[in-house]
Backbone bond lengths (Angstrom), bond angles and torsions (degrees), N, CA, C in turn:
res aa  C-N    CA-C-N  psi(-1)  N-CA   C-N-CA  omega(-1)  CA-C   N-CA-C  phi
1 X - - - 1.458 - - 1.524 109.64 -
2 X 1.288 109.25 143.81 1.854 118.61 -167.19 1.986 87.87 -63.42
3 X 0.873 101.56 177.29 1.644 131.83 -176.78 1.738 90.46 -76.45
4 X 1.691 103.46 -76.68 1.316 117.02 -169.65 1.556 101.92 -47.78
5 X 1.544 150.70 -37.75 1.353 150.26 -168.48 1.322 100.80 -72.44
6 X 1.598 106.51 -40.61 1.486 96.14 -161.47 1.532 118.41 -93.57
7 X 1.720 101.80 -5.24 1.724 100.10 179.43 2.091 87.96 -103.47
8 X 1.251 124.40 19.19 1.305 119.32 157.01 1.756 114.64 -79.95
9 X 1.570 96.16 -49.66 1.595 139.16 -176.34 1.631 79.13 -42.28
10 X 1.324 113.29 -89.87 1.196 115.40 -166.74 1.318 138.34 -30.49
11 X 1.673 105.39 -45.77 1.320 133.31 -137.82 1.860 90.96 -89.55
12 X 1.845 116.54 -36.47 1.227 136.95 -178.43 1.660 105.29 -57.62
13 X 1.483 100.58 -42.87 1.981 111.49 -148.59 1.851 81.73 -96.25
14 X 1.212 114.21 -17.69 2.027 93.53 172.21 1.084 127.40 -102.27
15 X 2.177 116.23 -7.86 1.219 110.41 153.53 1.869 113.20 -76.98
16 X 1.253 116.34 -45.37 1.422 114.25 170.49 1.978 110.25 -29.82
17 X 1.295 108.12 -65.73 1.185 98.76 -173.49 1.372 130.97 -51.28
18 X 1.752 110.00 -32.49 1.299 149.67 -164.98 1.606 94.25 -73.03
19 X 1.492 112.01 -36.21 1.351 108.14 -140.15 1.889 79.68 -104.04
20 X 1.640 124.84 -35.67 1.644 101.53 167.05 1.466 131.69 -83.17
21 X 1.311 112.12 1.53 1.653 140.19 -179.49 1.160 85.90 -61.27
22 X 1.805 123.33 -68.90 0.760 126.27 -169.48 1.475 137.73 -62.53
23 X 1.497 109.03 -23.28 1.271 144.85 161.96 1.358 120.89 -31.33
24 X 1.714 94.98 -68.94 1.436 115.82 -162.67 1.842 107.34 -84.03
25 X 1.696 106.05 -14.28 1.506 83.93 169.72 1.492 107.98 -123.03
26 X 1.463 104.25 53.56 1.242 119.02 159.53 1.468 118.65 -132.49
27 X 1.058 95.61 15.64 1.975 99.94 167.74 1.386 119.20 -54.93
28 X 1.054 117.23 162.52 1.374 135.64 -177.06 1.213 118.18 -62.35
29 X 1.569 121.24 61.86 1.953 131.00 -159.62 1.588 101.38 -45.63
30 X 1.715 117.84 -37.87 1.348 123.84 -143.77 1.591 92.50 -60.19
31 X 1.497 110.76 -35.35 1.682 125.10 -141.05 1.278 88.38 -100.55
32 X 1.277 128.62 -15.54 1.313 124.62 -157.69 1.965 105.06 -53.13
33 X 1.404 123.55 173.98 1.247 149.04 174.85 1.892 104.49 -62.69
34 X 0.936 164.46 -179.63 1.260 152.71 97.38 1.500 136.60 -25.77
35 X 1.316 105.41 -42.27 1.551 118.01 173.31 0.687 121.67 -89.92
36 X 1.789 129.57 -11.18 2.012 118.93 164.37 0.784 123.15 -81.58
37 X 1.023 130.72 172.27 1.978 141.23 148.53 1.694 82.39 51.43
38 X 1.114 112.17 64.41 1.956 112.60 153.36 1.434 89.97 -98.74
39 X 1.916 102.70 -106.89 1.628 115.59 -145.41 1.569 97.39 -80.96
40 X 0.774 118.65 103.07 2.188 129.16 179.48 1.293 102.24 123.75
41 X 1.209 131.46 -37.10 1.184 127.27 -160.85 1.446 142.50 70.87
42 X 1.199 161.99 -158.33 1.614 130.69 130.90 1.566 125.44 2.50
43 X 1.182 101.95 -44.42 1.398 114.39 -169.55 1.518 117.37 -66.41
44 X 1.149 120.69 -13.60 1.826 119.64 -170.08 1.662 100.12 -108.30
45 X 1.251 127.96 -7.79 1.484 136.83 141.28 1.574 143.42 -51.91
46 X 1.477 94.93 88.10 1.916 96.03 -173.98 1.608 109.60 -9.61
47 X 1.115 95.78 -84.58 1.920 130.88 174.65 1.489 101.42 4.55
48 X 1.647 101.43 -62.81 1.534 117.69 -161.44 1.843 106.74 -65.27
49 X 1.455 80.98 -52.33 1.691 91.91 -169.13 1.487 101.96 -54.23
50 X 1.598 120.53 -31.74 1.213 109.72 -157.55 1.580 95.15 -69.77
51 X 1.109 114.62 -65.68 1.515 117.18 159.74 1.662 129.03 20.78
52 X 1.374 92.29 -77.22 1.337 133.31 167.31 1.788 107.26 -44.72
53 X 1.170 106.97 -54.72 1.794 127.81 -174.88 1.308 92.86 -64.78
54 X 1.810 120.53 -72.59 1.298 113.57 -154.96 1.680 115.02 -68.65
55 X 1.568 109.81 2.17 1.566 123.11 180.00 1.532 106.28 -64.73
56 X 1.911 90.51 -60.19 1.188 99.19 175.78 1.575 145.89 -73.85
57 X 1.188 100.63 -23.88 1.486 107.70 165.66 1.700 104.59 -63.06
58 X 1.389 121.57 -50.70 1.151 122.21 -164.00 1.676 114.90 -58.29
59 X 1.551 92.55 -35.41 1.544 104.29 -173.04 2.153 103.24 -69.30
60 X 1.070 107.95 -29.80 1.231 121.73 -178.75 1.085 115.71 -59.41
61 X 1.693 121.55 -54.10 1.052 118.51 161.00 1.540 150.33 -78.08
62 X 1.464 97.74 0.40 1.385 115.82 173.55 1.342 88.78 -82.17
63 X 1.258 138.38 -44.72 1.519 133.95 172.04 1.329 115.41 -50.57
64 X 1.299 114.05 -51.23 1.648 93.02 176.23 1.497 139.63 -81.15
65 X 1.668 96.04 1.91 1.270 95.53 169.31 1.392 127.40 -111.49
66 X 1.829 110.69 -7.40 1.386 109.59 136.42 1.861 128.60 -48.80
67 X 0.832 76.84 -17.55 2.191 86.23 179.27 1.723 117.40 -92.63
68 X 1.304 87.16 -9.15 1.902 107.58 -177.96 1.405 85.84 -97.84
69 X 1.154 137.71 -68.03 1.624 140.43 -153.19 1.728 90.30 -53.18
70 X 1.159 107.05 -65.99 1.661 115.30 -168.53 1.526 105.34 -71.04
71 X 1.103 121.90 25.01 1.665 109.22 -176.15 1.093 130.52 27.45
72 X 1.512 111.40 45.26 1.244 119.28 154.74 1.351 131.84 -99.35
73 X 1.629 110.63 64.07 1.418 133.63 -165.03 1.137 90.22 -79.01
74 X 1.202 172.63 -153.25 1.975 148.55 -72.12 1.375 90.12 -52.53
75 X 1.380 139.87 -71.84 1.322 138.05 179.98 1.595 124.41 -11.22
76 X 1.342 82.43 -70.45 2.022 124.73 174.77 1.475 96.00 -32.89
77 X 1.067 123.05 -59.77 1.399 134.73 -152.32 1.299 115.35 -72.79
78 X 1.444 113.78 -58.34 1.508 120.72 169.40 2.001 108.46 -50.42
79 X 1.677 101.37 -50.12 1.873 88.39 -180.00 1.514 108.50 -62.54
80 X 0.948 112.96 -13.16 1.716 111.47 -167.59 1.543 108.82 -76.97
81 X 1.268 96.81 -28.87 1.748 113.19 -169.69 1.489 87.66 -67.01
82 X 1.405 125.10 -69.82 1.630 159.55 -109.50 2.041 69.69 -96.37
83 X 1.430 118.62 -71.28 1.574 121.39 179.45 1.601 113.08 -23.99
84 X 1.558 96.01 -65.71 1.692 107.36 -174.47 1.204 124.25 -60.97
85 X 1.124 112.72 -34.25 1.754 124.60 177.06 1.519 99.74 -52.57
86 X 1.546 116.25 -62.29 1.247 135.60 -157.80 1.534 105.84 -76.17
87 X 1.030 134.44 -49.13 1.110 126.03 155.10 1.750 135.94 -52.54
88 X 1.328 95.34 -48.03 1.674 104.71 169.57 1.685 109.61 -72.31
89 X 1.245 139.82 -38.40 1.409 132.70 168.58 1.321 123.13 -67.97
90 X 1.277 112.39 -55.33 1.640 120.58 167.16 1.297 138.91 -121.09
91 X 1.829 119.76 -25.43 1.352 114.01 168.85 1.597 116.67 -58.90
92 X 0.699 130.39 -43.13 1.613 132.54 140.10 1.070 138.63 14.03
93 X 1.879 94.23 -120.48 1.229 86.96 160.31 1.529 136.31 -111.49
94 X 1.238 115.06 43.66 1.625 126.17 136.48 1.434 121.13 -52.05
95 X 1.555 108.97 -54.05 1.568 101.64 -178.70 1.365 84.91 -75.92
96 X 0.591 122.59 -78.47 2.026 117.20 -139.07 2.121 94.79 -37.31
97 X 1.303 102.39 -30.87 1.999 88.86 179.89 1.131 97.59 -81.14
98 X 1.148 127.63 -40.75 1.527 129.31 -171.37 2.434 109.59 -61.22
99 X 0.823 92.73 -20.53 1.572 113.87 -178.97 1.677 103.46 -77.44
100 X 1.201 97.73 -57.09 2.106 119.75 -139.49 1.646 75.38 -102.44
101 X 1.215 132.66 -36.86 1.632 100.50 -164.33 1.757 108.66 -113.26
102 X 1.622 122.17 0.24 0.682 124.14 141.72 1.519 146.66 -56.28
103 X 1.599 95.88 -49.60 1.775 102.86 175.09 1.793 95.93 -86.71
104 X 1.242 145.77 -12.93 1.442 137.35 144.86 1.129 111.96 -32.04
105 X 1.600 115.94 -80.16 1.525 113.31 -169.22 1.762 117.29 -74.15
106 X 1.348 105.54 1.72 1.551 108.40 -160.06 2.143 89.28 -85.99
107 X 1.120 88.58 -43.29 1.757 115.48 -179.25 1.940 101.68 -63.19
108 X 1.272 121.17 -46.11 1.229 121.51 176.79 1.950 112.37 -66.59
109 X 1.334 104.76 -56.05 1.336 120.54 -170.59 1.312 107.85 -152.08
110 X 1.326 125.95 85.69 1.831 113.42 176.47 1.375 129.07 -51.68
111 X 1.872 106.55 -15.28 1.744 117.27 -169.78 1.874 95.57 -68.56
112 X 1.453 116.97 -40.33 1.045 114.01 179.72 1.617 155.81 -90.10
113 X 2.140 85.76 27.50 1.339 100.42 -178.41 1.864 81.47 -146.99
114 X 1.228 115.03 -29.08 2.139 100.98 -149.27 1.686 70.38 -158.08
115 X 1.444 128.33 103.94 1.511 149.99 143.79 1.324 91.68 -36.27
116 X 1.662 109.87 157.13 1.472 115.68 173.96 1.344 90.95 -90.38
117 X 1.480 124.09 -16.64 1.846 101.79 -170.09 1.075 101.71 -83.95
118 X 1.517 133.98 16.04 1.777 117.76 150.26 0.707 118.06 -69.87
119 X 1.380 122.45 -17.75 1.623 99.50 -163.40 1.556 121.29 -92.37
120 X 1.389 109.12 12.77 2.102 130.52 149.68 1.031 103.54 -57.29
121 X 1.510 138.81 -18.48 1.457 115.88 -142.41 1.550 92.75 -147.09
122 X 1.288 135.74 -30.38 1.539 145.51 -147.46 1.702 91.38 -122.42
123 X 1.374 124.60 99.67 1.078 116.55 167.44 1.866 122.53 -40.86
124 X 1.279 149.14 178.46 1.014 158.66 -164.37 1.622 105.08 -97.98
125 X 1.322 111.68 -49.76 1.625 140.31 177.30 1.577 92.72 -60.50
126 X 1.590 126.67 -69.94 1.383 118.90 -170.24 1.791 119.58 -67.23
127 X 1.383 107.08 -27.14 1.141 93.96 160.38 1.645 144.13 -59.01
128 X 1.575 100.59 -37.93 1.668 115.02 143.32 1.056 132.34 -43.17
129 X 1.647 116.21 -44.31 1.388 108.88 -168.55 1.528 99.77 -73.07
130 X 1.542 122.98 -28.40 1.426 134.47 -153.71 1.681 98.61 -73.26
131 X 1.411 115.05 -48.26 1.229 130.12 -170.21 1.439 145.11 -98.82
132 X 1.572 88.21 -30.80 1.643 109.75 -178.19 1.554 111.57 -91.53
133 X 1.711 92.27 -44.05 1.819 105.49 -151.15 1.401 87.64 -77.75
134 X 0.746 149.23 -36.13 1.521 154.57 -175.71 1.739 105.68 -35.31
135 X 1.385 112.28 -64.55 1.077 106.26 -175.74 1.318 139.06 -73.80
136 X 1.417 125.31 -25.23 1.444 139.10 167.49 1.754 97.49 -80.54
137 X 1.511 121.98 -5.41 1.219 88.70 144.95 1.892 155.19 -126.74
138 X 1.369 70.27 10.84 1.242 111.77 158.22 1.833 114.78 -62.13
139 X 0.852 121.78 -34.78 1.299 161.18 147.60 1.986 104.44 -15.23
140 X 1.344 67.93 -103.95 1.689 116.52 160.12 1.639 103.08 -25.73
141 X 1.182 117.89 -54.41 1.591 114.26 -167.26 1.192 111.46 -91.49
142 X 1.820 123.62 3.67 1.342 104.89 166.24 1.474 102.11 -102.08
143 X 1.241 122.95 -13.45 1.187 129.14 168.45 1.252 134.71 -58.63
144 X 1.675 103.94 -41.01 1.600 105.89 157.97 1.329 136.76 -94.08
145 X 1.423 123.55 -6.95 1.299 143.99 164.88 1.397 119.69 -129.29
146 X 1.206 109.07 137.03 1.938 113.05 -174.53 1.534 100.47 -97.79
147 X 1.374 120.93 134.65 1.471 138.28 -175.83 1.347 108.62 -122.74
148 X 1.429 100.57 139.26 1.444 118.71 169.44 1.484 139.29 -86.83
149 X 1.068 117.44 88.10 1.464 118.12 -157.87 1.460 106.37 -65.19
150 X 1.590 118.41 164.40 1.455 125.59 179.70 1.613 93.29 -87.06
151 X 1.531 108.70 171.49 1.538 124.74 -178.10 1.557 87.19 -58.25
152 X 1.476 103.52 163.57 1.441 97.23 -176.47 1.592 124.78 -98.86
153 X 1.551 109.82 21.68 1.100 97.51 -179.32 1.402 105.41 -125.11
154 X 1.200 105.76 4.37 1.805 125.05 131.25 1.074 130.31 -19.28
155 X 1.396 102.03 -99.01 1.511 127.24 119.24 1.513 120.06 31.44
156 X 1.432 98.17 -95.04 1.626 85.69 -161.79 1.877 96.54 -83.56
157 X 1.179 102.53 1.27 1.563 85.19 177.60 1.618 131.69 -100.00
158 X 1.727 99.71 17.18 1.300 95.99 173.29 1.495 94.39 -124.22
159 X 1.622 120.98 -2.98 0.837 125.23 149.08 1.753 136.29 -58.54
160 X 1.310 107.31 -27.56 1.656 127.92 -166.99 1.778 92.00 -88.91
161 X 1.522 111.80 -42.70 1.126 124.44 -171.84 1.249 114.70 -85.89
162 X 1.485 138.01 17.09 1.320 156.95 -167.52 1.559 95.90 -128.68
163 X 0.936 124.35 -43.59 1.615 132.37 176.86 1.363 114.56 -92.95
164 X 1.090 130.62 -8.25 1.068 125.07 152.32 1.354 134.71 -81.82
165 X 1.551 100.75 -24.11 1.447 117.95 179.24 2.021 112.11 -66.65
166 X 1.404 86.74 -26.13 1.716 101.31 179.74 1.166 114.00 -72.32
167 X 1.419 108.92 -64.85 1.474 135.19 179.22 1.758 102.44 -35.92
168 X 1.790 120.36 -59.26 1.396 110.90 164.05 1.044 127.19 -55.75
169 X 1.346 117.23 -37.14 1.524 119.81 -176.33 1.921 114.63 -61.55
170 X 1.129 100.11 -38.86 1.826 127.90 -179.87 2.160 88.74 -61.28
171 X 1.449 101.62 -50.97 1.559 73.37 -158.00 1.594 94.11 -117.87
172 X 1.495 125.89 45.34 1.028 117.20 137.75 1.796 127.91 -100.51
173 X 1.430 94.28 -5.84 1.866 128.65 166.69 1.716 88.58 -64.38
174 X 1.087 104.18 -51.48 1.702 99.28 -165.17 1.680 105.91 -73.43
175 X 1.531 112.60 -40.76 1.506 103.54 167.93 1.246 124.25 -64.17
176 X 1.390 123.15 -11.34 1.646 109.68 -177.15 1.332 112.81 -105.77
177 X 1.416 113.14 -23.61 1.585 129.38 -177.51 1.857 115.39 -88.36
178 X 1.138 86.14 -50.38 1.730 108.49 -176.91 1.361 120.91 74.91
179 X 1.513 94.64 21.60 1.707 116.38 170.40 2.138 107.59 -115.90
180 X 1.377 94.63 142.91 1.586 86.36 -176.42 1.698 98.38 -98.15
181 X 1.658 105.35 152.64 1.525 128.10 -176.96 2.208 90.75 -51.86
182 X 0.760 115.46 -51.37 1.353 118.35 165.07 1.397 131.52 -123.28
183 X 1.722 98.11 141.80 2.084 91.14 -165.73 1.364 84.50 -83.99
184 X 1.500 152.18 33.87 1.181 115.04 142.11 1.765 122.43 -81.15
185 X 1.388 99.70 17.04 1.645 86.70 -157.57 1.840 84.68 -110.38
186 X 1.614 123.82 3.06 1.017 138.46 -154.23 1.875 96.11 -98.07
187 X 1.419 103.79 -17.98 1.459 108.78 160.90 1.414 147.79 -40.99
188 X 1.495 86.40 -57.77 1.865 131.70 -156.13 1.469 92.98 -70.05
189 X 1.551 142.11 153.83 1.044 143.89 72.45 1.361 121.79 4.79
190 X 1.520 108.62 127.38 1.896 103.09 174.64 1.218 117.66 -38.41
191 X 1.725 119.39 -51.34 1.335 135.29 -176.01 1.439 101.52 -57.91
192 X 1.085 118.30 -27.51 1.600 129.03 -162.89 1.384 102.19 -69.52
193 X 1.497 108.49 -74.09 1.476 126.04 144.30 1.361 110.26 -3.88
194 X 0.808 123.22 -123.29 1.477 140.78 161.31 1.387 101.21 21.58
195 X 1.592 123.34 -72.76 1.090 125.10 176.00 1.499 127.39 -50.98
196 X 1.355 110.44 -62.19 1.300 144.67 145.46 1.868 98.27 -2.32
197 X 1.271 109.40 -76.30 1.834 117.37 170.07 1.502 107.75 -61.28
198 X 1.284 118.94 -54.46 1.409 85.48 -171.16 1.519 130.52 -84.76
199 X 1.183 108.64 -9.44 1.496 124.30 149.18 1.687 126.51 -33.97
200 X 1.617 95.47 -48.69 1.648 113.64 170.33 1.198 114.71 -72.06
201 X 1.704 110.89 -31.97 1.582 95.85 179.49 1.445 100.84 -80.52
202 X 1.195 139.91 -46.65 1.646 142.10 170.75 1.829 109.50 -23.89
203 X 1.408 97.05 -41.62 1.459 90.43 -178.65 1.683 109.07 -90.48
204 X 1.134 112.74 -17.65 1.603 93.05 -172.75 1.690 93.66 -98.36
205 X 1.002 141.37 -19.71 1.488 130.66 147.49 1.594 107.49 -37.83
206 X 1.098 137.56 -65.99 1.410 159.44 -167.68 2.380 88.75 -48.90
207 X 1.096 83.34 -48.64 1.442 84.19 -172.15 1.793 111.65 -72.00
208 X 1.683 107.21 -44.16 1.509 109.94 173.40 1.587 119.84 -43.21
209 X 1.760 97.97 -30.81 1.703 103.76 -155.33 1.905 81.90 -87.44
210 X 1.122 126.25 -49.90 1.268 133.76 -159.20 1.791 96.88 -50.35
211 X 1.663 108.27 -47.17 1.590 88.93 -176.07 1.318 104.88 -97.97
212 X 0.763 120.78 8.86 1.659 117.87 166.48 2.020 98.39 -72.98
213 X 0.904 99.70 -49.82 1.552 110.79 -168.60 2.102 103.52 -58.44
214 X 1.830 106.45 -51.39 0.922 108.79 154.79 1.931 137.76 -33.57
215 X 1.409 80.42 -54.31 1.357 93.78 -172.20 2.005 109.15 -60.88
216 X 1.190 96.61 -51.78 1.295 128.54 172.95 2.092 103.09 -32.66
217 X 1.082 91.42 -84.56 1.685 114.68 164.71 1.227 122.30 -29.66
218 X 1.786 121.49 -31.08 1.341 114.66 -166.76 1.525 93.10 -131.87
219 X 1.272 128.22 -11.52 1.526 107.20 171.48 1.677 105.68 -126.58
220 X 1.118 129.45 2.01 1.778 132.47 154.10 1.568 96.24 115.59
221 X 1.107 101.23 -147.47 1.834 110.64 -179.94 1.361 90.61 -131.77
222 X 1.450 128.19 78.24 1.185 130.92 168.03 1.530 94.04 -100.79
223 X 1.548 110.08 147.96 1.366 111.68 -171.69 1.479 105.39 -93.40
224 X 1.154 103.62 -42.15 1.749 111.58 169.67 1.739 121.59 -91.22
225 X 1.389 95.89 119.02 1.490 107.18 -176.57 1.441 114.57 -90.98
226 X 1.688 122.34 -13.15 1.595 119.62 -174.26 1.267 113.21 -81.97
């Protein structure tokens, strides 16, 4: 793909994101449920944060390929690094769990991922963009640009350490509130719990290796991606 397509490519998919980021924490608070958006707000929601991620990765890379157009390659190089990391550790596979284990449990029991009383307040369209669109385009971006992943034990460790950072954040919400960010986690046994997480991290590892493997498959083992 030309330079010019792909810092368009970009430039489209980081106001889009920008533009439901913005979306989702501008809902209708008045109407809101009782039990959402209390103690964190938007903010203690995978969904949102991912949001937030795919803004920024996107915005990153519309940056580095404005810096390619203008030949400002030493520049270029460092965002390109800063792009790939971020995409190969978490833009990734965040959406793809955020996609696959949402419409899973939404399909099993919707009370225990997406309440029906959102749907007063959460347009039909934003719930897609939040859940669905994520993944075909996620998709999409290894398809049009080839990324360089870190060694992999890199990798999963700022990856392990990205999920962990949640995982505290999730149940120190639960120590101050004594309500969990989701009543599915309101199920579990601690031990249950316990499992329950590391199960999730098993799968979104499962997802890092999958587009790494992707990535791998459709643009070779070239070591240099600029």
């Amino acid at each position: 793909m030309e330079i010019s397509t792909l810092a368009t490519y970009h430039c489209l998919a980081f106001v889009w994101y920008f533009f439901v980021a913005y979306s989702i924490t501008h809902v209708r608070t008045e109407e809101r449920p009782s039990e959402v958006f209390l103690y964190g707000g938007q903010w203690k929601y995978l969904t949102v944060l991912n949001l937030v991620l795919q803004a920024v990765f996107y915005g990153v890379s519309f940056l580095a390929d404005v810096l390619r157009l203008i030949k400002k390659l030493r520049c270029a190089k460092c965002i390109i690094s800063s792009r790939d990391l971020l995409f190969s550790v978490l833009a990734f596979p965040v959406s793809t769990f955020v996609s696959i284990s949402f419409w899973t449990l939404y399909t099993y029991n919707r009370e225990l991922v997406y309440p029906k009383s959102l749907d007063g307040i959460i347009p039909l369209w934003l719930n897609h963009a939040m859940h669905t669109a994520v993944l075909p385009l996620a998709v999409l971006e290894i398809l049009a640009t080839p990324h360089r992943y870190p060694a992999k034990k890199k990798g999963l460790i700022l990856l392990g350490f990205v999920t962990f950072l949640y995982i505290s954040w999730v149940l120190w919400i639960y120590s101050v509130t004594g309500e969990w960010v989701y009543p599915l986690f309101a199920l579990f046994s601690p031990a249950g719990l316990a499992a329950f997480f590391a199960g999730s991290l098993a799968i979104v590892v499962s997802f890092y290796t999958f587009g790494e493997f992707l990535n791998r498959m459709i643009w070779g083992q070239s070591k240099f991606w600029f």
